[in-house]
Rosetta silent file (secondary structure, phi, psi, omega in degrees, C-alpha in Angstrom):
SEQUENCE: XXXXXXXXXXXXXXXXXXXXXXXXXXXXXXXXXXXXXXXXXXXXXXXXXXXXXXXXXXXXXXXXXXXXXXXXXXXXXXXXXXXXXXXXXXXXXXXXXXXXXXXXXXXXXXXXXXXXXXXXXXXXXXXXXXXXXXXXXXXXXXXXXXXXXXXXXXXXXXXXXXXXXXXXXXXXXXXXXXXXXXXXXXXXXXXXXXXXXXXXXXXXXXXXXXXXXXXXXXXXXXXXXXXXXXXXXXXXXXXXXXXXXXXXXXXXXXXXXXXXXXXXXXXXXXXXXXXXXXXXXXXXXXXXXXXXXXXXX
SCORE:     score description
SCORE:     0.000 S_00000001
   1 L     0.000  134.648 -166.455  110.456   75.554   86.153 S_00000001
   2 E  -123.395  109.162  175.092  109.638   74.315   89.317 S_00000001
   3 E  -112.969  161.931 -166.956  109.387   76.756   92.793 S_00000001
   4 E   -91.456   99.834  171.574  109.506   75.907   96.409 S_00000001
   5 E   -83.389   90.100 -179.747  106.611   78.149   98.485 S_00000001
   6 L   -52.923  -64.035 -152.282  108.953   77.922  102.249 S_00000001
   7 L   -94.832  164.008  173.068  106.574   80.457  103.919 S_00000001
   8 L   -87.185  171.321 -178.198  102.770   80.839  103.362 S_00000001
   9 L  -175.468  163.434 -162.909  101.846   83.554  101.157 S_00000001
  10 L   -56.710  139.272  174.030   98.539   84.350   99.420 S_00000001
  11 H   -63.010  -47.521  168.784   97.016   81.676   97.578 S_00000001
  12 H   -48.530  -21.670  175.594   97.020   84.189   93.866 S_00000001
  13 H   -47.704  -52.275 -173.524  100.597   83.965   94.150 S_00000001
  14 H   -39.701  -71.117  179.454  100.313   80.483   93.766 S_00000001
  15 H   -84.641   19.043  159.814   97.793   80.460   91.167 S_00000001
  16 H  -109.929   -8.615  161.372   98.864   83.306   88.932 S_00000001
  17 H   -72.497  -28.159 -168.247  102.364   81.226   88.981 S_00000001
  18 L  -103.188   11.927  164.307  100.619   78.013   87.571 S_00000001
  19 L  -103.698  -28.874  147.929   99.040   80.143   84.763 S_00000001
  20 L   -36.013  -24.259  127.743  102.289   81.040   83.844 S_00000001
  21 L   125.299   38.701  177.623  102.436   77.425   83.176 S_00000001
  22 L  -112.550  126.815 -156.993  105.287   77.330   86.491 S_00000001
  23 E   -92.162  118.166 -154.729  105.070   74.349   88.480 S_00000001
  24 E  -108.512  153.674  147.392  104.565   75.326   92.360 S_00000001
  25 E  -122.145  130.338 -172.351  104.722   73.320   95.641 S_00000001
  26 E  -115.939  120.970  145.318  103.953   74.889   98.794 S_00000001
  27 L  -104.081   19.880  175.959  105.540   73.545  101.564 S_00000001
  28 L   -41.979  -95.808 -152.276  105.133   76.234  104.028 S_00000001
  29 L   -25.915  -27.028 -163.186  103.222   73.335  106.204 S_00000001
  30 L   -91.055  147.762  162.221  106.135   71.241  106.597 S_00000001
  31 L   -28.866  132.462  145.942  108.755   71.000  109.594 S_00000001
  32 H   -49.830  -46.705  170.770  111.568   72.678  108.979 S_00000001
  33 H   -75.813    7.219  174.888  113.787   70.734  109.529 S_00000001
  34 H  -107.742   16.598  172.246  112.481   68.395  106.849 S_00000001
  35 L   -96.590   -4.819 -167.487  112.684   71.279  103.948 S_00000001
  36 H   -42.911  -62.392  166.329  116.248   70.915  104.108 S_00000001
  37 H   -52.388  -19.373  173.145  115.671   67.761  101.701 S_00000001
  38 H   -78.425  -23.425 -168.915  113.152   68.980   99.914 S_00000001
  39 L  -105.568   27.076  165.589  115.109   71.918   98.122 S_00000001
  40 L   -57.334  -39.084 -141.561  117.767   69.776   95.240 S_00000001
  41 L  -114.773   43.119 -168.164  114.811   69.819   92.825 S_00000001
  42 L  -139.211  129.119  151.485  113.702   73.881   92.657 S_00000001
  43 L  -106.142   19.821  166.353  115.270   76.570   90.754 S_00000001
  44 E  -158.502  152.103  160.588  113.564   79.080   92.941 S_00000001
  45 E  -127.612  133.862  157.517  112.274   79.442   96.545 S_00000001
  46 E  -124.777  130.599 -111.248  110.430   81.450   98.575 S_00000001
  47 E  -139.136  149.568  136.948  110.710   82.665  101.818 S_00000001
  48 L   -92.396 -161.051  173.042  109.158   84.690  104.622 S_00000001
  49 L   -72.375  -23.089  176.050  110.773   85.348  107.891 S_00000001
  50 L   -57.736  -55.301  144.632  110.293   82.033  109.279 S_00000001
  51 L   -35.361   93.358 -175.804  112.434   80.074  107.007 S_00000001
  52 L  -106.776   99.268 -172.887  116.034   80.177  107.746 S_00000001
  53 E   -90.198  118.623  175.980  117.983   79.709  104.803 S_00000001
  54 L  -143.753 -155.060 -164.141  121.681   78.983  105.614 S_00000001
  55 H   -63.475   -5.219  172.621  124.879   76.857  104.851 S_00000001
  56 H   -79.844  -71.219  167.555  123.418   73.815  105.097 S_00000001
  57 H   -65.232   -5.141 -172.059  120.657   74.105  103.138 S_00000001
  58 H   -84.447  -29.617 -164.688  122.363   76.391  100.108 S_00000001
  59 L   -76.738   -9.663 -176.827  124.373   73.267  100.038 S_00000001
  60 L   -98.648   -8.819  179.604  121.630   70.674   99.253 S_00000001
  61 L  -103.475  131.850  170.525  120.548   72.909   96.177 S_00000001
  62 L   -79.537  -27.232  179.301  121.513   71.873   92.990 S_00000001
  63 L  -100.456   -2.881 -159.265  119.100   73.542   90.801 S_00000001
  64 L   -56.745  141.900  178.875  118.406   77.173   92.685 S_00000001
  65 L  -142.349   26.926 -165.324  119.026   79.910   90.764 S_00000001
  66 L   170.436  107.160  170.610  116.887   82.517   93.000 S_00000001
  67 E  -120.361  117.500 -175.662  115.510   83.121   96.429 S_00000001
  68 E  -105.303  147.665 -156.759  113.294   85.578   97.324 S_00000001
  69 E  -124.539   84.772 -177.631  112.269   87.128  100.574 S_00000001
  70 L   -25.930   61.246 -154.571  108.960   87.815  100.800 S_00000001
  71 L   162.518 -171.013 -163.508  109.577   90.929  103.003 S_00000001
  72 L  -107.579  -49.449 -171.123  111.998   93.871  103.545 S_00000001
  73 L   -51.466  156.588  178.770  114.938   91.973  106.008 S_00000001
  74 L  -112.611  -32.491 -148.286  117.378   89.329  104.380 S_00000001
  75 L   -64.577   71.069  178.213  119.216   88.407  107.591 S_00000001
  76 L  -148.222  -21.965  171.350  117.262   85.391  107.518 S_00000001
  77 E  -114.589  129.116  176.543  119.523   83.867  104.495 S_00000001
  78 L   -78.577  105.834 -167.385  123.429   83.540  104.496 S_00000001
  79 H   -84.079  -30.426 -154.757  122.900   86.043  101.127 S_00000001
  80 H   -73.394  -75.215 -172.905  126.932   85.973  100.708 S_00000001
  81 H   -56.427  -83.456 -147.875  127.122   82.285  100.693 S_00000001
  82 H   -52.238  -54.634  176.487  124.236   81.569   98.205 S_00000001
  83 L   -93.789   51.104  178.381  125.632   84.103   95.834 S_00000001
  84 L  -122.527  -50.395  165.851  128.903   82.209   96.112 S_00000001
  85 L  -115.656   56.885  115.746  127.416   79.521   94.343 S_00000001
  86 L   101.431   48.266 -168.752  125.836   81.383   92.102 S_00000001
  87 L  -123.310   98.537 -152.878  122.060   82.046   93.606 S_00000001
  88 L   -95.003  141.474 -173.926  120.824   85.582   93.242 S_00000001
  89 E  -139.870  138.950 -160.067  118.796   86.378   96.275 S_00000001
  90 E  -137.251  158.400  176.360  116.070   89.142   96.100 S_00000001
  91 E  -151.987  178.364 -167.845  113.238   90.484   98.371 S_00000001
  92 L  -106.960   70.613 -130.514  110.443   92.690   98.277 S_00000001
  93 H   -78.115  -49.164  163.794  111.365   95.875  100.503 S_00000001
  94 H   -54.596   -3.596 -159.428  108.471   98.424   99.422 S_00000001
  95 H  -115.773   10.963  162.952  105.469   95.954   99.308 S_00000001
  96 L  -118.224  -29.511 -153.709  105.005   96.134  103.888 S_00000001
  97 H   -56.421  -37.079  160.759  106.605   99.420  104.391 S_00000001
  98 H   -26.937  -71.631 -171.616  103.205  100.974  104.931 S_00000001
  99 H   -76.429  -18.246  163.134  101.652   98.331  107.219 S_00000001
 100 H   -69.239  -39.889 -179.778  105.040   98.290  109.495 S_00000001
 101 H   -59.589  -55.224  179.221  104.688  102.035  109.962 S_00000001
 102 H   -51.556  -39.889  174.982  100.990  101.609  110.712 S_00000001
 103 H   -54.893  -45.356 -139.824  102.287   98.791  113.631 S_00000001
 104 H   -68.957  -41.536 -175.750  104.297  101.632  114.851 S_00000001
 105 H   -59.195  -63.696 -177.198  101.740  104.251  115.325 S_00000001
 106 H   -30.570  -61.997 -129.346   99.742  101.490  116.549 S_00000001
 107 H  -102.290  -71.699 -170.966  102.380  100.412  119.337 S_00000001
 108 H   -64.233  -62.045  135.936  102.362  103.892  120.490 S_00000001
 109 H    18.262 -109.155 -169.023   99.141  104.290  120.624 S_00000001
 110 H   -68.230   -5.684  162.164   98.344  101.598  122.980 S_00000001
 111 H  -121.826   23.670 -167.688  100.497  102.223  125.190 S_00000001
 112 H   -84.336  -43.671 -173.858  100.750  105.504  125.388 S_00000001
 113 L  -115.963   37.542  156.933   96.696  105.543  126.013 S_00000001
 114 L    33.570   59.801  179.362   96.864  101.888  128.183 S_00000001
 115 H   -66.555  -44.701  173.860   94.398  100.161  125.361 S_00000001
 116 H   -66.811  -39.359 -159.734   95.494   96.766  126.824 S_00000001
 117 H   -93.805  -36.414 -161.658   95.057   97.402  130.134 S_00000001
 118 H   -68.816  -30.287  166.499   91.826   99.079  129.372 S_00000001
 119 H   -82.232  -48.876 -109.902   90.347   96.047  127.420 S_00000001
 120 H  -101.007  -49.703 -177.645   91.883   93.363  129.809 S_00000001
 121 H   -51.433  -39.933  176.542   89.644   95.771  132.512 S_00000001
 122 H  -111.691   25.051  169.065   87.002   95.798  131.361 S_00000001
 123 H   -72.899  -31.975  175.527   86.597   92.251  130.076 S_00000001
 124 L   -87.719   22.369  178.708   87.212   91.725  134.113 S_00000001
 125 L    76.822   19.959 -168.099   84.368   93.929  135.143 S_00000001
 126 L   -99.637  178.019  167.817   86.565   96.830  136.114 S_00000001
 127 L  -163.436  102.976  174.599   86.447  100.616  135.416 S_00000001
 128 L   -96.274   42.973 -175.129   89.806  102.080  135.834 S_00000001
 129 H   -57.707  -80.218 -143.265   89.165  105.536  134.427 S_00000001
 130 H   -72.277  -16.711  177.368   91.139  107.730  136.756 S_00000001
 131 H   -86.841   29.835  178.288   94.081  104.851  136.865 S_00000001
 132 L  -145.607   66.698  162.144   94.732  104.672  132.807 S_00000001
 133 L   -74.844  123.938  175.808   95.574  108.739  132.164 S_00000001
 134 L  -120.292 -129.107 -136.970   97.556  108.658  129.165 S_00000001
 135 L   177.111  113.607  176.452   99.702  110.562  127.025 S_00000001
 136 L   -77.032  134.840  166.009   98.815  112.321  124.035 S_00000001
 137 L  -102.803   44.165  176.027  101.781  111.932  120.919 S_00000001
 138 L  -101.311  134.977  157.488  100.807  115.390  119.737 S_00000001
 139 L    73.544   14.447 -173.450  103.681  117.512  119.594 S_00000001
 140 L   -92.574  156.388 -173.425  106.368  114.638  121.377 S_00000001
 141 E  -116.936  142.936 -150.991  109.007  114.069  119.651 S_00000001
 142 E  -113.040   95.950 -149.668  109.789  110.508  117.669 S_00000001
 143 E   -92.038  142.944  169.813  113.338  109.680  117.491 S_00000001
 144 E  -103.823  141.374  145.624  113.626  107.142  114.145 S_00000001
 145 E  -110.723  121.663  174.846  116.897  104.915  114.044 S_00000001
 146 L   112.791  118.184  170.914  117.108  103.853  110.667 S_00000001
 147 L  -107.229   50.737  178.435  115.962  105.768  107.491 S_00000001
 148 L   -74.632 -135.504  179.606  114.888  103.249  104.720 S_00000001
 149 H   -92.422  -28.215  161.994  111.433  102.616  103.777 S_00000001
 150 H   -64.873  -29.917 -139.319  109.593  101.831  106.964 S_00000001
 151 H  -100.927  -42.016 -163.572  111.731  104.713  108.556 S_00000001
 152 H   -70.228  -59.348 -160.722  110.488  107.299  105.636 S_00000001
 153 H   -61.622  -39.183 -162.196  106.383  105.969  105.777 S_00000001
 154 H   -75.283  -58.731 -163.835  106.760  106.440  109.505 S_00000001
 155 H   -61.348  -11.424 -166.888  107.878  110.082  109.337 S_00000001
 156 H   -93.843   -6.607 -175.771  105.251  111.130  107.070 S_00000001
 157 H   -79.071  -72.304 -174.852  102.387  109.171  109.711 S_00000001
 158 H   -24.440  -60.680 -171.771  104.275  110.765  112.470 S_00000001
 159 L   -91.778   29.446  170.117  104.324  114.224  111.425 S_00000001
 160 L  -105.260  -19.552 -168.579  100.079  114.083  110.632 S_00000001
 161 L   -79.294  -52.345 -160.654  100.403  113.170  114.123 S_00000001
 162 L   114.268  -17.754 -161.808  101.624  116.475  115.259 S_00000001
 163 L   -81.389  149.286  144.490  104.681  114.721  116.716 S_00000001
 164 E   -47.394  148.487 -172.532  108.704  116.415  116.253 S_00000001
 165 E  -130.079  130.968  144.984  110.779  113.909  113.962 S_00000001
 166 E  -146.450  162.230 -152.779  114.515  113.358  114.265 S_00000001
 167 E  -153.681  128.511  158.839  116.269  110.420  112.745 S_00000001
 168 L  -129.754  101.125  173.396  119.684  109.151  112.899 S_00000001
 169 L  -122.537  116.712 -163.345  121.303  106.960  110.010 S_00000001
 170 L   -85.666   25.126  175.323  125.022  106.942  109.459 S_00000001
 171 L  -132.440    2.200  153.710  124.724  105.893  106.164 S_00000001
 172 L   -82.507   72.333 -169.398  121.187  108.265  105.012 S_00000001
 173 L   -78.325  141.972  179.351  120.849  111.821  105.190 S_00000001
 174 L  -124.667  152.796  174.102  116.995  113.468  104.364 S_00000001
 175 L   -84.910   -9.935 -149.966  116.450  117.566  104.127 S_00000001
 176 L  -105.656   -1.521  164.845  112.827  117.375  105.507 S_00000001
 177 L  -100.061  158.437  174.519  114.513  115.845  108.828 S_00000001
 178 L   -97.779   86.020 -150.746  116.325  116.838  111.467 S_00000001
 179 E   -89.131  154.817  171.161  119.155  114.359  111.420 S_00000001
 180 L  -157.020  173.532 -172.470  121.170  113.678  114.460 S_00000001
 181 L   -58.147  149.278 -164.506  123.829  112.050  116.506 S_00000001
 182 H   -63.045  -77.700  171.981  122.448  108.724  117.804 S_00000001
 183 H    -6.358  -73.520 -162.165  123.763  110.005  121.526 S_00000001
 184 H   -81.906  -37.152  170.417  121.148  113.353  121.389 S_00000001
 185 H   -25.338  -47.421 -163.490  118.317  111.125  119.655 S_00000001
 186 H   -89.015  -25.232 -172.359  118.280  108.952  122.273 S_00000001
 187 H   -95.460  -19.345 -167.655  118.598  111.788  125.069 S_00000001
 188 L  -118.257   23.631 -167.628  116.142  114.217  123.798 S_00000001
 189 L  -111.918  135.347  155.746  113.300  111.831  121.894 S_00000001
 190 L   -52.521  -92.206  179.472  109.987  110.683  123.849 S_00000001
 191 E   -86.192  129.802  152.049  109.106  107.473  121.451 S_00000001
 192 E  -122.547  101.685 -134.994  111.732  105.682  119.915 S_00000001
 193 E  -133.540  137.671 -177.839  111.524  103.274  116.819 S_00000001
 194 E  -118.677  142.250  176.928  114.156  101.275  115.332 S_00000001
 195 L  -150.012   74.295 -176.706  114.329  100.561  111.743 S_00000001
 196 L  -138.648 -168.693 -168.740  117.649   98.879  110.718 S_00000001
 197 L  -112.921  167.751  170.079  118.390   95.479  109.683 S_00000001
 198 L  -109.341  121.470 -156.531  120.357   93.103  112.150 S_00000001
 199 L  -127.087 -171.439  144.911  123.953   93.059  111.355 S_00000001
 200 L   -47.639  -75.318 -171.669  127.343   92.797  113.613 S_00000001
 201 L  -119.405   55.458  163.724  126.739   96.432  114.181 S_00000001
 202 L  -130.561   -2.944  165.958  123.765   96.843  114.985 S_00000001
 203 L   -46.126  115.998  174.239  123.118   93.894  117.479 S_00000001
 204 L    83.817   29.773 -174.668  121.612   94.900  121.239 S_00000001
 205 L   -43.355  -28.232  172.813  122.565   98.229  119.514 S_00000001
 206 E   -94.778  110.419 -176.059  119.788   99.294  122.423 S_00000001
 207 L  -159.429 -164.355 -127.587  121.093   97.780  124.954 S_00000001
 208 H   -89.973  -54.884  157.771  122.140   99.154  128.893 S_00000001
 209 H    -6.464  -73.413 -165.054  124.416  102.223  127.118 S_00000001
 210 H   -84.763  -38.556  178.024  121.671  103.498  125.122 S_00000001
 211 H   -54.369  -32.525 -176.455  118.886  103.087  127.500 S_00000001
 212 L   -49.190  -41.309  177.718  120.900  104.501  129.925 S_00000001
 213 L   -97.749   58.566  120.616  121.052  107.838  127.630 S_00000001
 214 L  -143.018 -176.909 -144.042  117.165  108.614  127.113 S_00000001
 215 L   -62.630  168.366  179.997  114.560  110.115  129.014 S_00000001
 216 L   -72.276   -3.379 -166.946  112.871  108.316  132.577 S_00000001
 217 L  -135.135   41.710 -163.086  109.741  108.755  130.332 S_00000001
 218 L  -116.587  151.422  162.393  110.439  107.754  127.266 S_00000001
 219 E   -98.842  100.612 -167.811  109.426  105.024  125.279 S_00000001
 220 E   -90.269  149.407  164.958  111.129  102.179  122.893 S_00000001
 221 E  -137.379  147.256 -177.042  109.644  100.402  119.734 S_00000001
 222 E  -164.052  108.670  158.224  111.053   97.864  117.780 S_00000001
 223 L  -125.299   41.905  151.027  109.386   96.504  114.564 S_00000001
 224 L   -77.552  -92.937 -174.841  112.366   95.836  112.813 S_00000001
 225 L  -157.576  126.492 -169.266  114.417   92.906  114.434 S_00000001
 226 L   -79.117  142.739 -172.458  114.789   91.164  116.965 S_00000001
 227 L   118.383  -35.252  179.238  118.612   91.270  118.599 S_00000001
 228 L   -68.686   -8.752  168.173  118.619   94.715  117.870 S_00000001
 229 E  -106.570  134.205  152.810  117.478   95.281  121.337 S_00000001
 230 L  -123.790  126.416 -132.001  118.550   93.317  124.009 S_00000001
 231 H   -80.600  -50.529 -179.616  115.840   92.232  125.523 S_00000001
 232 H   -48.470  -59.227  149.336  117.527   91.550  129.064 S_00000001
 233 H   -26.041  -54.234  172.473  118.895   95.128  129.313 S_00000001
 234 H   -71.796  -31.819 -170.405  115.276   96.303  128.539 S_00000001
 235 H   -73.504  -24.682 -166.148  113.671   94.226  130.933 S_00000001
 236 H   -78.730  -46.228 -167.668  116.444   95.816  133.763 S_00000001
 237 H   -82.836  -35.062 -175.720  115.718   99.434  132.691 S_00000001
 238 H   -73.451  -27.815  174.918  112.306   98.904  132.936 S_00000001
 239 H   -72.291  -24.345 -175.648  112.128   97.441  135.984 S_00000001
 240 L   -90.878    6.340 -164.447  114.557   99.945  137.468 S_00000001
 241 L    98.999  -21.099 -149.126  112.656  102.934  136.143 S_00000001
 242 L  -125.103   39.340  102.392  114.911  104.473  133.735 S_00000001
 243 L  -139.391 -167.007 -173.172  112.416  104.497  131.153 S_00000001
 244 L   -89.528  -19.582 -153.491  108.470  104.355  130.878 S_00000001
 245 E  -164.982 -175.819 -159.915  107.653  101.785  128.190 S_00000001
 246 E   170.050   99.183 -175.237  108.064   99.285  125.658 S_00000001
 247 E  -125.974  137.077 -163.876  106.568   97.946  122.788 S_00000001
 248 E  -154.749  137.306  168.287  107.915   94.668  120.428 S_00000001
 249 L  -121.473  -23.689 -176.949  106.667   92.849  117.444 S_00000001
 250 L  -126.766  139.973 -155.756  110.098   91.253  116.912 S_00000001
 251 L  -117.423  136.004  157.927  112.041   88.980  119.773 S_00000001
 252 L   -35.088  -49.238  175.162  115.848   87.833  120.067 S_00000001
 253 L  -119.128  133.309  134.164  114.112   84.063  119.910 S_00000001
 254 L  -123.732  161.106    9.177  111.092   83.684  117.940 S_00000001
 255 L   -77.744  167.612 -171.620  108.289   82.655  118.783 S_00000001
 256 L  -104.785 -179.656 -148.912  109.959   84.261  122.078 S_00000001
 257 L   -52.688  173.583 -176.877  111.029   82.644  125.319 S_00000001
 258 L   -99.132  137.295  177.645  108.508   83.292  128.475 S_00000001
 259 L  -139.803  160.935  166.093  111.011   86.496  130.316 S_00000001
 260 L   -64.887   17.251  163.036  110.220   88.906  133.042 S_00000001
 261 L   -70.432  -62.416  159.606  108.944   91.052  130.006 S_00000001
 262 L   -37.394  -24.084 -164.013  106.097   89.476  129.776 S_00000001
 263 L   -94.860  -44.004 -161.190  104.904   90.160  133.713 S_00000001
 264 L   -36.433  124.928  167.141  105.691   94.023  132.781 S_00000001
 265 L   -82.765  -22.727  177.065  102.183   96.084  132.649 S_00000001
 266 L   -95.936   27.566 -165.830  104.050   98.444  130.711 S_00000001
 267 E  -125.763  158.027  157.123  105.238   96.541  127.460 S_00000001
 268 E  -115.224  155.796 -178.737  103.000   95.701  124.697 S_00000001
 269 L  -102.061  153.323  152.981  103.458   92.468  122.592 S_00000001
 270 L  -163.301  143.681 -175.476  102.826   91.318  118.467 S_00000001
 271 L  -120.965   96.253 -166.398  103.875   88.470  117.280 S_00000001
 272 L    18.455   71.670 -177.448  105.835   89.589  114.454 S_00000001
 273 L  -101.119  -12.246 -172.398  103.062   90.890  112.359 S_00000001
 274 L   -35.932  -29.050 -174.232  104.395   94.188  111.113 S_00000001
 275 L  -117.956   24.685  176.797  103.778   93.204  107.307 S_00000001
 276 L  -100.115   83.644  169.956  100.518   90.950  108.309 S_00000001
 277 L  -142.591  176.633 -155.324   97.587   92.884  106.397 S_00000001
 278 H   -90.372  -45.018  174.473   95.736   91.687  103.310 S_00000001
 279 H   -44.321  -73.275  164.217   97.131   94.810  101.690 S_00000001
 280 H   -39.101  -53.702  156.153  100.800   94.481  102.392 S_00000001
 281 H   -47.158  -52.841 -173.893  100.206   90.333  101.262 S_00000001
 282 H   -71.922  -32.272 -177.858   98.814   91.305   98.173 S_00000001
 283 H   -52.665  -51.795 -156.148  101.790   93.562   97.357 S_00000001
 284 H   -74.816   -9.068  152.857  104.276   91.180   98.562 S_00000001
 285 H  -118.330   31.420  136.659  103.006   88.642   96.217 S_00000001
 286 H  -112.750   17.574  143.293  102.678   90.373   93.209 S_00000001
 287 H   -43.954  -87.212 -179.509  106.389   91.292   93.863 S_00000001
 288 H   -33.866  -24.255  174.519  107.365   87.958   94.293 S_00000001
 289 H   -88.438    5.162 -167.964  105.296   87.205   90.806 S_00000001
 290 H  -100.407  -57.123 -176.790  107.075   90.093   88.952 S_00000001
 291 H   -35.358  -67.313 -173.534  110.689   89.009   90.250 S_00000001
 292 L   -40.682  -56.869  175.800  109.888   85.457   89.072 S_00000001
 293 L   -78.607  -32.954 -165.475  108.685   86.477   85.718 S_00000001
 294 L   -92.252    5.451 -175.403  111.562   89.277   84.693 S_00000001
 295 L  -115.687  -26.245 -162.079  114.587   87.061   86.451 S_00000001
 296 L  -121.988  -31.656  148.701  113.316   83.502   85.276 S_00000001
 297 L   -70.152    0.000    0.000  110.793   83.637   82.371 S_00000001
């Protein structure tokens, strides 16, 4: 059996695949737009986020019988079309949720206590102590949209924290939350974190509406997906005031375009790193080696 490596991924994947006696090629290195040709001769591939498997390419494979997504999101593969001709597509949703929740924290964090501005100062010889007064997330409250498994790790960081939890998902309910209408999430929560996939209806779901509805001091994060914000909207409310902050790991375009986001003192940047620690790697490939053996061996 012969698999396709799209995305990088730890070098044991690799080599705990070829002592299963499974013959691997990693093309993560190559242009994209040259794996198109590369995948007739695979019956499996794998993918990170980078890799955009669609109709075009499901159509050049002849042998695939299995694509996996290194990762929790799919919307990176037309999964409908693939398992229309008969390609089971699978991903690893539990092996990051930790290390996105850990971005999140992270996110808030800096800019809640102006970490960035505080290094960038004093790499320039500055000492802004009385300008970088920050903001404690003890006892604030943390509105989650979305309850999977990033949405769950985050409430249990969150509330070690000290912080109030409420969560709105119209298709999850939890007892140990306080679930609510998007509409009061958004009006009564200090930090906000999105954790949904990007669909039809959930694109710019934050977008001039919903900003519009939460506090002048409030704060969005989104380490989820990009689109689910829209990023022009955000850049307008921030600049206008009508909230405090902003932190993104995932962009509309990645990597993304230079915007008036960027000039913002109050936004923090990652460039879509949420599941990039050696822990979360090692999980996510001995997923991918587990799938591989119980779907194909």
């Amino acid at each position: 059996m012969k698999v396709l490596i799209a995305d990088p991924v730890s070098s044991a994947v690799i080599k705990e695949l070829q002592n299963l006696g499974v013959e691997v090629d990693d093309l993560s290195s190559l242009p994209k737009e040259d794996l198109i040709a590369k995948v007739k001769d695979y019956e499996c591939m794998v993918v990170r986020s980078a890799t955009k498997v669609r109709k075009d390419m499901i159509d050049k494979m002849e042998k695939m019988k299995l694509i996996i997504r290194g990762g929790v999101g799919i919307d990176n593969i037309d999964v409908s079309y693939a398992e229309g001709k008969g390609i089971k597509v699978m991903n690893t949703p539990a092996a990051s949720s930790a290390s996105v929740a850990e971005l999140v924290i992270a996110h808030m964090f800096a800019l809640s206590r102006h970490i960035v501005k505080g290094t960038i100062g004093i790499k320039e010889g500055k000492w802004d102590k009385k300008q970088l007064k920050g903001t404690e997330l003890l006892n604030k409250t943390l509105g989650i949209i979305g309850i999977g498994r990033i949405g769950k790790e985050l409430i249990k960081r969150a509330k070690a924290l000290g912080m109030k939890v409420v969560a709105y998902d119209p298709y999850v309910s939890l007892e140990d939350v306080d679930m609510v209408e998007l509409d009061i999430l958004l009006k009564d929560s200090d930090y906000i974190s999105i954790h949904t996939p990007l669909t039809d209806e959930t694109k710019h779901l934050i977008g001039t509406d919903a900003l519009g509805k939460m506090k002048q001091d409030a704060i969005v994060v989104n380490c989820a997906r990009g689109g689910v914000v829209d990023e022009k909207a955000l850049l307008d409310a921030l600049k206008d005031g009508k909230i405090a902050g902003a932190s993104l790991d995932v962009y509309e375009v990645e990597p993304p375009e230079t915007s008036g986001l960027m000039e913002l003192p109050n936004v923090t940047f990652t460039p879509h790193i949420g599941a990039s620690t050696k822990e979360a790697q090692a999980r996510i490939g001995e997923e991918v080696v587990r799938i591989i053996k119980e779907e194909l061996l």
